[in-house]
C-alpha positions in Angstrom: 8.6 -88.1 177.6 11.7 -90.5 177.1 11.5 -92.8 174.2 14.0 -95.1 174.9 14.1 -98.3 176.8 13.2 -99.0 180.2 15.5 -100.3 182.6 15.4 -101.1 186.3 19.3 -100.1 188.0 19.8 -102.2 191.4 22.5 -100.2 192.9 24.3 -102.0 196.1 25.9 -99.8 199.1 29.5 -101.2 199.6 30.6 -102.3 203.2 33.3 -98.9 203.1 33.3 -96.9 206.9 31.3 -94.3 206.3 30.0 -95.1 203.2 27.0 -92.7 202.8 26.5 -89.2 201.2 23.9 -86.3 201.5 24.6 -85.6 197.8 22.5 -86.5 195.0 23.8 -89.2 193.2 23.1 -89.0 189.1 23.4 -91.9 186.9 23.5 -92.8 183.1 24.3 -95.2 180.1 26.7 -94.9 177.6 27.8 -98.1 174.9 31.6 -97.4 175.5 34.1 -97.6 178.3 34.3 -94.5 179.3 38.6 -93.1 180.4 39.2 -90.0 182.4 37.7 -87.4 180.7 36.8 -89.3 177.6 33.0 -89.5 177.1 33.1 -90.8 173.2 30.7 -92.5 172.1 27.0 -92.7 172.9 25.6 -92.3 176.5 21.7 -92.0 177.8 20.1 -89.1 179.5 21.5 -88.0 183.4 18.5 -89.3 185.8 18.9 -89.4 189.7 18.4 -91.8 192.6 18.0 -90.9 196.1 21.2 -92.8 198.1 20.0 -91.8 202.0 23.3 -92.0 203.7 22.4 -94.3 206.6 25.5 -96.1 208.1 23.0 -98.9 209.6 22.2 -100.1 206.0 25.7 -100.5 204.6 25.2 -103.3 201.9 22.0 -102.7 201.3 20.6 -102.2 197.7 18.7 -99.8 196.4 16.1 -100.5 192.9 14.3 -98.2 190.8 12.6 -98.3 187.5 14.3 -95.5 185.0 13.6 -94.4 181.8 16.9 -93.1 179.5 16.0 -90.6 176.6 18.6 -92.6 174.1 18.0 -96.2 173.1 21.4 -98.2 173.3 22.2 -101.2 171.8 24.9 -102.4 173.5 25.1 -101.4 177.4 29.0 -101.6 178.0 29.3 -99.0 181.6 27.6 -97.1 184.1 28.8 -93.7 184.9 27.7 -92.9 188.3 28.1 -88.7 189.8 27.6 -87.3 193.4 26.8 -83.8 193.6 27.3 -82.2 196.8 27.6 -78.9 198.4 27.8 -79.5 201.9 29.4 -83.0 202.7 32.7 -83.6 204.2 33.0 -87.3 204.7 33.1 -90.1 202.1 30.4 -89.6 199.3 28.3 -93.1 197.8 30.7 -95.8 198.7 29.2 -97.7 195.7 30.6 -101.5 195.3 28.1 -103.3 192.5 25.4 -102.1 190.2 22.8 -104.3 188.1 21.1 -102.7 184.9 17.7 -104.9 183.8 16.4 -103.9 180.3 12.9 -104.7 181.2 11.4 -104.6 177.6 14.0 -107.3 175.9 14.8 -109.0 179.9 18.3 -108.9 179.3 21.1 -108.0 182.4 23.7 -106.2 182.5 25.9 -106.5 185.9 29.3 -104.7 187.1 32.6 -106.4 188.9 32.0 -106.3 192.7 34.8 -103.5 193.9 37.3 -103.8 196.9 36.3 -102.1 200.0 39.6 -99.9 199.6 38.1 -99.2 195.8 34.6 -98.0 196.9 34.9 -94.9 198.0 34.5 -91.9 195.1 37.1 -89.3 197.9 37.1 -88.5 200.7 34.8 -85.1 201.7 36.1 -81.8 200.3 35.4 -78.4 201.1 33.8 -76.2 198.5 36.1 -73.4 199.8 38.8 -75.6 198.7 37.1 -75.9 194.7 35.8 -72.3 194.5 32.4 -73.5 193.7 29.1 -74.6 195.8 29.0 -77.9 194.0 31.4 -80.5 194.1 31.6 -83.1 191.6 32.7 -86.5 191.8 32.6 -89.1 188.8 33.2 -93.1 188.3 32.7 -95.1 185.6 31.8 -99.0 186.2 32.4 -101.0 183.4 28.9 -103.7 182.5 28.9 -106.7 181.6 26.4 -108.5 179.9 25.0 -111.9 181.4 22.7 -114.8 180.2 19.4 -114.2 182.1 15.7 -115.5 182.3 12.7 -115.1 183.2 11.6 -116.5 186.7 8.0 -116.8 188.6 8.0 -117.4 192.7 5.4 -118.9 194.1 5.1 -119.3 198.3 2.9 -120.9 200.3 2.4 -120.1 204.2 1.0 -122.4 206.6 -2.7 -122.5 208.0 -1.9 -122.4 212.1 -3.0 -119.2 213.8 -0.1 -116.2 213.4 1.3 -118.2 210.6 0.3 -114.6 208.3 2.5 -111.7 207.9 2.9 -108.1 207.2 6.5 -107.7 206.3 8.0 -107.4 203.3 8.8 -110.9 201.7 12.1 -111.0 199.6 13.7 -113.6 197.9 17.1 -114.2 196.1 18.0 -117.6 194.2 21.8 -118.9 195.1 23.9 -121.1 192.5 27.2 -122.5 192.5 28.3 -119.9 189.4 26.3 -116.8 190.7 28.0 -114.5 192.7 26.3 -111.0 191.8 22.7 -111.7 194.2 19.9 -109.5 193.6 17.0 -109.4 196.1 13.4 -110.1 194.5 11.0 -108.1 196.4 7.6 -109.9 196.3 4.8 -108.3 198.1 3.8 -104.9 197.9 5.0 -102.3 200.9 0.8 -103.1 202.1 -0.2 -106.1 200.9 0.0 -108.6 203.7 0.3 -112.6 203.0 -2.0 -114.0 204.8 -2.2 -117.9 206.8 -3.3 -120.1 204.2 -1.9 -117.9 201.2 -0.6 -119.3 197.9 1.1 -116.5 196.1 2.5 -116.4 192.6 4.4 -113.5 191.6 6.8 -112.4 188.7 7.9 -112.7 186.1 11.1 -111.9 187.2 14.1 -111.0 185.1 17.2 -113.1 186.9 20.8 -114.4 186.2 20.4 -117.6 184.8 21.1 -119.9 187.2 21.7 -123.6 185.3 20.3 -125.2 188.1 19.3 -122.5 191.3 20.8 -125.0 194.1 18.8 -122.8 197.0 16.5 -119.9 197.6 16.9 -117.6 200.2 14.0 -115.8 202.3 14.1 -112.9 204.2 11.6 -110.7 206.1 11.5 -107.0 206.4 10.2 -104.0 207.8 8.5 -106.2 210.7 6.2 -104.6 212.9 4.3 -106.0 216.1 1.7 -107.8 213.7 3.9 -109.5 211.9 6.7 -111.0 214.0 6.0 -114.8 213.1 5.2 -116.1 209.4 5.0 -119.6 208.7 6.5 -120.5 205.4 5.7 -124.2 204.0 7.0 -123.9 200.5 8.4 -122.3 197.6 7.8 -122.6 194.1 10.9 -121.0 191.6 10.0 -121.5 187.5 11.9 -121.0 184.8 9.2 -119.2 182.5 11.8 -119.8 179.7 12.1 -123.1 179.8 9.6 -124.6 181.9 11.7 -126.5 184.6 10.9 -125.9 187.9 12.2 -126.2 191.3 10.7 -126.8 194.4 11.8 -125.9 198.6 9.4 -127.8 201.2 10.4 -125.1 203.9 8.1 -125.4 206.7 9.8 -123.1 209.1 8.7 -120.4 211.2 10.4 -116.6 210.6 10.4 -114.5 213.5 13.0 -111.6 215.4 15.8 -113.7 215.8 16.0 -115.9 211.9 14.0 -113.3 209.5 16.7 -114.6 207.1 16.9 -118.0 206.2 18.2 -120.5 202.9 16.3 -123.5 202.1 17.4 -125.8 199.3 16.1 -126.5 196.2 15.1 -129.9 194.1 13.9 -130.2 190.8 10.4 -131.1 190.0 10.6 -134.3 188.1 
C-alpha cells in the first residue's frame, strides 16, 4: 500500500497531427530537474495512465487520482514514458500536465509546449532497437503555483426539459491564468435535474485574484439530455470567503454545449 501523498495528475493531449499512442504511458515524481540520463535525486514510484490514442479528442485532458510510494517535499518535474511494442506513428503528443497534492491542496503545473515540441518521436520499429519494447522518455519541468480551494454551486431553471444528463464541467478564466483545468461536477450518472441547486467541491484551483468569468460545458449528451437550462452559478473561495456570482439564464443544447458567462462579486 503506498504511504506517500496523494495526488490527482491532469495530463492534457497537445494539438500535434497524430498525436495519440497505443503504448502505455508511465509517469512519476522526482524533487530535481531531471538532464538526459541524469535521474539524481529523489523520484516517486512509476504508476500508469491509460492515454487512448483517439485523433477526434486532440486537446482533451485526461485526470486521475494516484498514489506515489515516496513522499516528496518539493515537486520540481514530471517524467513522463511510453512503452510500446507495436506503434509506428507518433507516441503521446503531451503539451501540459497539472500535479494537485490533494492532502496539503497545493499545485504544481508545467510550461505549455509548442506543437513542434510535443511529440516524444516519431514511430520506430522494434526490428530497428533489437527489442519488443520501445522506450521513450521526457521530462517536464513543475512549477509550483498559489492555489485555493473553491466550491461551485449551479442552479438550473424550473421550465419543462430545463434537466439534464450530461456531464456538467466548469473551468474559472482570469486575466493571469493561462494553464485551465476542467472541474468535472456531476458524477458520470447523476443527472441535474429542473429545479436543481447543486453545491459541489471543494475544489483545489489556481488562484485566481479575482476569477473574471466561468466557463460551462456539457458532455457526453445523449437524446435525454439535449437541452439544460442554466440560471446561475455560484464560485467561493473557501479560503477566503469571497464569492462570485454568474446570473446565466441560457439554454445549452447541440449547437452551444460550451459557453462563458461573466462573473461579479457578491458585495
Amino acid at each position: 500500500m503506498p504511504y506517500g501523498p496523494q495526488f490527482v495528475v491532469t495530463v492534457r493531449y497537445g494539438g500535434a497531427e497524430r498525436s495519440g499512442t497505443n503504448g502505455a504511458v508511465h509517469l512519476r515524481l522526482g524533487d530535481t530537474i531531471a538532464n538526459g540520463d541524469g535521474r539524481e535525486g529523489s523520484w516517486t514510484g512509476e504508476i500508469e495512465v491509460h492515454l487512448p490514442g483517439d485523433p477526434a479528442e486532440l486537446g482533451r485532458e485526461e485526470c486521475g487520482v494516484l498514489a506515489f510510494d515516496t513522499p516528496l517535499e518539493d515537486v520540481k518535474s514530471l517524467e513522463a514514458r511510453v512503452d510500446s511494442p507495436t506503434s509506428t506513428w507518433t507516441l503521446a503528443a503531451l503539451d501540459w500536465f497539472q500535479i494537485e497534492d490533494v492532502e496539503r491542496h497545493t499545485l504544481w503545473q508545467s510550461s505549455p509546449m509548442p506543437e513542434t515540441e510535443q511529440r516524444f518521436a516519431a514511430g520506430v520499429q522494434p526490428a530497428e532497437t533489437g527489442s519488443r519494447e520501445i522506450v521513450l522518455t521526457r521530462d517536464f519541468a513543475l512549477d509550483r503555483l498559489p492555489s485555493a480551494r473553491y466550491a461551485v454551486t449551479i442552479e438550473t431553471g424550473t421550465e419543462p426539459g430545463a434537466g439534464t444528463s450530461a456531464n456538467v464541467l466548469v473551468r474559472l478564466l482570469g486575466a493571469t491564468d493561462c494553464h485551465l483545468t476542467w472541474l468535472a461536477l456531476n458524477d458520470p450518472d447523476e443527472s441535474v435535474r429542473s429545479g436543481a441547486h447543486r453545491r459541489y467541491g471543494p475544489f483545489t484551483y489556481v488562484d485566481h485574484d479575482p476569477p473574471t468569468e466561468v466557463e460551462v460545458r456539457l458532455e457526453d449528451m445523449t437524446a435525454d439530455s439535449d437541452r439544460w437550462q442554466l440560471l446561475r452559478v455560484v464560485i467561493e473561495n473557501l479560503d477566503t470567503g469571497r464569492t462570485w456570482i454568474a446570473d446565466c439564464d441560457s439554454w445549452f443544447d447541440w449547437t452551444s454545449v460550451q459557453q462563458t458567462f461573466p462573473l461579479a462579486e457578491k458585495e
